[in-house]
C-alpha positions as CSV (number, residue, x, y, z in Angstrom):
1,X,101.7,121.4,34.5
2,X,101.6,121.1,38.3
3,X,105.4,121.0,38.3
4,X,105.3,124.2,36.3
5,X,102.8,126.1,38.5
6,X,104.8,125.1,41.7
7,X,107.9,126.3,40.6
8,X,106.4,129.3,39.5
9,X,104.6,129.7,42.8
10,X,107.7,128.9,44.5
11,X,109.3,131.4,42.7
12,X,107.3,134.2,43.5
13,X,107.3,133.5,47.1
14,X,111.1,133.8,47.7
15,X,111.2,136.7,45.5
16,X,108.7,138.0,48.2
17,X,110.8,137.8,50.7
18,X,113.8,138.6,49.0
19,X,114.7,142.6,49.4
20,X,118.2,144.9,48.8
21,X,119.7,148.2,50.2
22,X,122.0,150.3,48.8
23,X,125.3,151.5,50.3
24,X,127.8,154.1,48.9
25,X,130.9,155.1,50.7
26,X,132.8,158.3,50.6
27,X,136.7,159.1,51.4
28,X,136.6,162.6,52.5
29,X,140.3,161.9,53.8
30,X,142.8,164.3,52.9
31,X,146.3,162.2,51.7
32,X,144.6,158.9,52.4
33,X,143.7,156.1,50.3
34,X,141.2,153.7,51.7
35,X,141.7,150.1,50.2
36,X,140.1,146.4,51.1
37,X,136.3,148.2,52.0
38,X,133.9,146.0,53.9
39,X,130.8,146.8,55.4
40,X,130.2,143.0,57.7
41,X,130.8,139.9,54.9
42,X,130.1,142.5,52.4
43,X,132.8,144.0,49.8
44,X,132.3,147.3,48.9
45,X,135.4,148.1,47.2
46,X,138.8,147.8,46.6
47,X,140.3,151.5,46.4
48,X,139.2,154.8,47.0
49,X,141.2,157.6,46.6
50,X,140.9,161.0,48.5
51,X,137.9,162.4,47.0
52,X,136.3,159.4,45.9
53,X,132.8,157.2,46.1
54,X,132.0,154.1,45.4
55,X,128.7,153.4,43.3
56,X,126.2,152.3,44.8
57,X,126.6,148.1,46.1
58,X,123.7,146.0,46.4
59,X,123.4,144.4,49.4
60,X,120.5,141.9,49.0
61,X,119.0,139.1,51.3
62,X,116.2,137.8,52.9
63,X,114.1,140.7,54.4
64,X,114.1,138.8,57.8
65,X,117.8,139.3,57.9
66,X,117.4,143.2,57.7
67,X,119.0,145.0,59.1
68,X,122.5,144.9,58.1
69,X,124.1,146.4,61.3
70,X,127.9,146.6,61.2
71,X,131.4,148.8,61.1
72,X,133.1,149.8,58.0
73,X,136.1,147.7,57.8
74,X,139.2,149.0,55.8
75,X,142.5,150.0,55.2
76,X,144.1,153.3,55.3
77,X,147.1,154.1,53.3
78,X,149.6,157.0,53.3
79,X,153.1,157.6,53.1
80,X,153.8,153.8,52.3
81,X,151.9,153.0,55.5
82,X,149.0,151.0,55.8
83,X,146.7,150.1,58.6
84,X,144.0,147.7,59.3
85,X,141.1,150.0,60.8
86,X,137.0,149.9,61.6
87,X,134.9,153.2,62.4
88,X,134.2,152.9,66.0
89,X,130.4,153.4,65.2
90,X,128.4,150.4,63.6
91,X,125.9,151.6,60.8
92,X,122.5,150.3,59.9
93,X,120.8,149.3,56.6
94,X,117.2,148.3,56.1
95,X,116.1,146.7,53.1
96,X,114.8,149.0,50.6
97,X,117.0,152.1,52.2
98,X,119.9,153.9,50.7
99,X,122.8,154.3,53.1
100,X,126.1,156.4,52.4
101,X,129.0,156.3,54.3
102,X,131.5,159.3,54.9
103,X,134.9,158.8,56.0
104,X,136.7,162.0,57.3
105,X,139.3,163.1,59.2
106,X,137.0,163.6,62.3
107,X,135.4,160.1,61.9
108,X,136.2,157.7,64.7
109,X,138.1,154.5,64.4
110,X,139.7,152.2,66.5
111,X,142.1,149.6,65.1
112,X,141.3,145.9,66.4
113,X,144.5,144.3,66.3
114,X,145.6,146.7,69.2
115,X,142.7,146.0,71.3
């Protein structure tokens, strides 16, 4: 019985301190298809063609390690070309927040294997 209200005690604890955002990214590119999507360690999504959002991705962790701060890592393909590219500004999720994402063709990026 101990064992059982332990574990259960155990259980709610982490679940405490466990929390998720949201994040939702949008390809406002014209002609471009945006492939390989990271946001840090985080996979958003494999392929988003012009016009296209993702659903919303869960992004869960320990609240202590919110919040997610990072660049949106992808690849942008047109014409048969494709290039390895992050936005030059880093984006912030806290826990329990909602964060969307718009790509456009005014959004800055720098490419990382040139620098």
């Amino acid at each position: 019985m101990k064992t059982i209200l332990a574990s259960i005690a155990l259980a709610f604890l982490l679940s405490s301190c466990w929390d998720e955002g949201k994040l939702q990214v949008y390809n406002k590119i014209h002609n471009v298809k945006l492939e390989n999507i990271s946001f840090g360690d985080i996979s958003v999504f494999s392929s988003l063609l012009p016009g296209e959002n993702t659903d919303d991705v869960l992004v869960s962790d320990f609240r202590d390690k919110f919040p997610k701060v990072h660049q949106l890592e992808f690849y942008m393909v047109s014409n048969g070309n494709r290039v390895y590219l992050k936005t030059k500004s880093k984006y912030s999720l806290e826990y329990g927040e909602r964060l969307t994402i718009t790509i456009t063709d005014t959004t800055e990026v720098i490419n990382p294997l040139l620098q």
